[in-house]
C-alpha positions in Angstrom: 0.0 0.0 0.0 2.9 2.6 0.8 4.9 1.4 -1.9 1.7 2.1 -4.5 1.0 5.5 -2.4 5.0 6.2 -3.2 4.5 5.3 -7.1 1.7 7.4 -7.3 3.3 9.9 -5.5 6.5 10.2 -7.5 4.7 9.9 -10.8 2.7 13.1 -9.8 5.5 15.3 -9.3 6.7 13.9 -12.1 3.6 15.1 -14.4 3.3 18.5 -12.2 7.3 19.3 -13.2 6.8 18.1 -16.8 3.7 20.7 -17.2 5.8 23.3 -15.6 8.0 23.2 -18.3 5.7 23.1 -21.0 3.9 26.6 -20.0 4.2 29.5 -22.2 3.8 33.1 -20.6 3.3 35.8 -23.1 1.7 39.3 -22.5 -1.7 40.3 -23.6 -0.8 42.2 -27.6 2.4 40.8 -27.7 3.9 37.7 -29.5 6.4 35.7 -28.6 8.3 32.7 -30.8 8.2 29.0 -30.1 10.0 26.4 -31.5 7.9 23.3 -32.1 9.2 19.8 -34.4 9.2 20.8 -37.9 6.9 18.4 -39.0 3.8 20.0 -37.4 0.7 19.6 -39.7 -1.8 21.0 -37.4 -2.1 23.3 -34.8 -5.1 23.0 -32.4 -5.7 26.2 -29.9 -8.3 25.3 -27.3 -9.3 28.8 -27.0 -8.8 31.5 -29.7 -10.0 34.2 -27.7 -7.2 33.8 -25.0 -4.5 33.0 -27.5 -3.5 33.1 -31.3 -1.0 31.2 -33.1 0.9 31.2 -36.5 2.8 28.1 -37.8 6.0 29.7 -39.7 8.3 27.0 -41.6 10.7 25.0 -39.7 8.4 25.1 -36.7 8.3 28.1 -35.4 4.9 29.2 -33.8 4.1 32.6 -32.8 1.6 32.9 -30.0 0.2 36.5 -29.5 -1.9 36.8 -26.6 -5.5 37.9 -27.4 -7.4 37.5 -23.5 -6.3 37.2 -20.5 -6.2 33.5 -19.0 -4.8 30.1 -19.7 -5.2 28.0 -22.9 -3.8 24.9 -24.4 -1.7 24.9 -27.8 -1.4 21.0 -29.4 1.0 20.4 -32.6 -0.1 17.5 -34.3 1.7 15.7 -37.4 0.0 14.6 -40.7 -1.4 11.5 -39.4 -2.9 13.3 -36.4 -0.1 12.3 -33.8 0.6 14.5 -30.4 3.9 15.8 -31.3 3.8 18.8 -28.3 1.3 20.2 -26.3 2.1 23.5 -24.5 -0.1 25.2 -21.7 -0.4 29.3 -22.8 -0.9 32.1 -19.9 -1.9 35.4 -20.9 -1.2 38.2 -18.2 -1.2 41.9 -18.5 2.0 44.2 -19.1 3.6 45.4 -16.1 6.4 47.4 -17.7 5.9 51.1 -18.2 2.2 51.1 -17.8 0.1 53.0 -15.1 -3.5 52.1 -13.9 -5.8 55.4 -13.0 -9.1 54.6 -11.2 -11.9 57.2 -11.3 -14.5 55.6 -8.8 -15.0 51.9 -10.2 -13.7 53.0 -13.7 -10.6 52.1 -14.6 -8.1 53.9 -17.0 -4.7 52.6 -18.6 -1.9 54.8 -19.8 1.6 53.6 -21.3 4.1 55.6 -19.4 7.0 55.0 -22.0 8.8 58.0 -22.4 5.7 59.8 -21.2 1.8 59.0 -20.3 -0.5 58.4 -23.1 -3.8 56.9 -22.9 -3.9 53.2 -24.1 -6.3 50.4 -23.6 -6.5 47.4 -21.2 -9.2 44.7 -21.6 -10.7 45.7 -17.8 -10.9 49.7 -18.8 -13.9 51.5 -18.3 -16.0 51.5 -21.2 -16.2 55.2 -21.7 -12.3 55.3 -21.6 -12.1 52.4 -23.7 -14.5 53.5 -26.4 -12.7 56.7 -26.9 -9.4 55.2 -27.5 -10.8 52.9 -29.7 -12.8 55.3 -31.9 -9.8 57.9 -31.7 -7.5 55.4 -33.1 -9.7 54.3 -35.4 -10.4 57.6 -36.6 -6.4 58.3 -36.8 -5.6 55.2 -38.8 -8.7 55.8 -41.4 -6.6 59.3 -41.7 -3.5 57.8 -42.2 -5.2 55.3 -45.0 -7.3 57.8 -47.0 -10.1 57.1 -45.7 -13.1 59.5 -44.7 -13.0 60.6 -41.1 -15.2 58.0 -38.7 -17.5 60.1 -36.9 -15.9 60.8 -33.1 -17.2 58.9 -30.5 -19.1 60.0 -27.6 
């Protein structure tokens, strides 16, 4: 019975250490490159919304991350084999950025040389709506297109 209880036990810390080292951690809108076995054929993402993945030659993957959370990423080869399965984390920034809260609103500003407004899935939507629709406003500008009305 201890002997079985020791098995068990080893074989758990066994699995718990092999996961560790399969975890990605990449930063919500960044990217970050992974090198998988070149023969990958398919590329599963358990959830698309967390994370996002592109499958480059040789077998490089680039995950950006889209949500925060965790996902899963699985390479599989051309007869549907497990060649790597990866764990992805997606956290927030912590370099350069400053959080402003107005009551229960939140506001996020990239502090790199100096404050600007950004946006942070978690923002107040006020905030976050004008970023968005003054950003969108300046790259329809920038690509000849009319001017999008301004947001309220």
């Amino acid at each position: 019975m201890v002997k079985n209880l020791l098995v068990t036990l080893c074989l758990t810390v066994t699995a718990i250490t092999s996961a560790a080292a399969d975890n990605i951690s990449v930063v919500l809108d960044r990217a970050q490159v992974i090198r998988l076995p070149d023969r990958v054929a398919t590329l599963v993402i358990g959830n698309p919304s967390v994370a996002d993945g592109t499958l480059q030659n040789g077998g490089l993957l680039v995950v950006t991350g889209k949500g925060y959370g965790s996902t899963n990423v699985i390479a599989l080869d051309s007869r549907g084999e497990v060649l790597a399965e990866h764990t992805v984390t997606v956290g927030a920034p912590s370099d350069g950025t400053l959080t402003v809260w107005r009551g229960a609103d939140r506001e996020t500003w990239s502090c790199e040389p100096r404050c600007e407004r950004s946006v942070m899935l978690g923002d107040g939507a006020d905030f976050f709506g004008g970023v968005i629709g003054q950003t969108a406003s300046r790259n329809g500008h920038a690509a000849g297109a009319a001017p999008a009305a301004p947001s309220k």
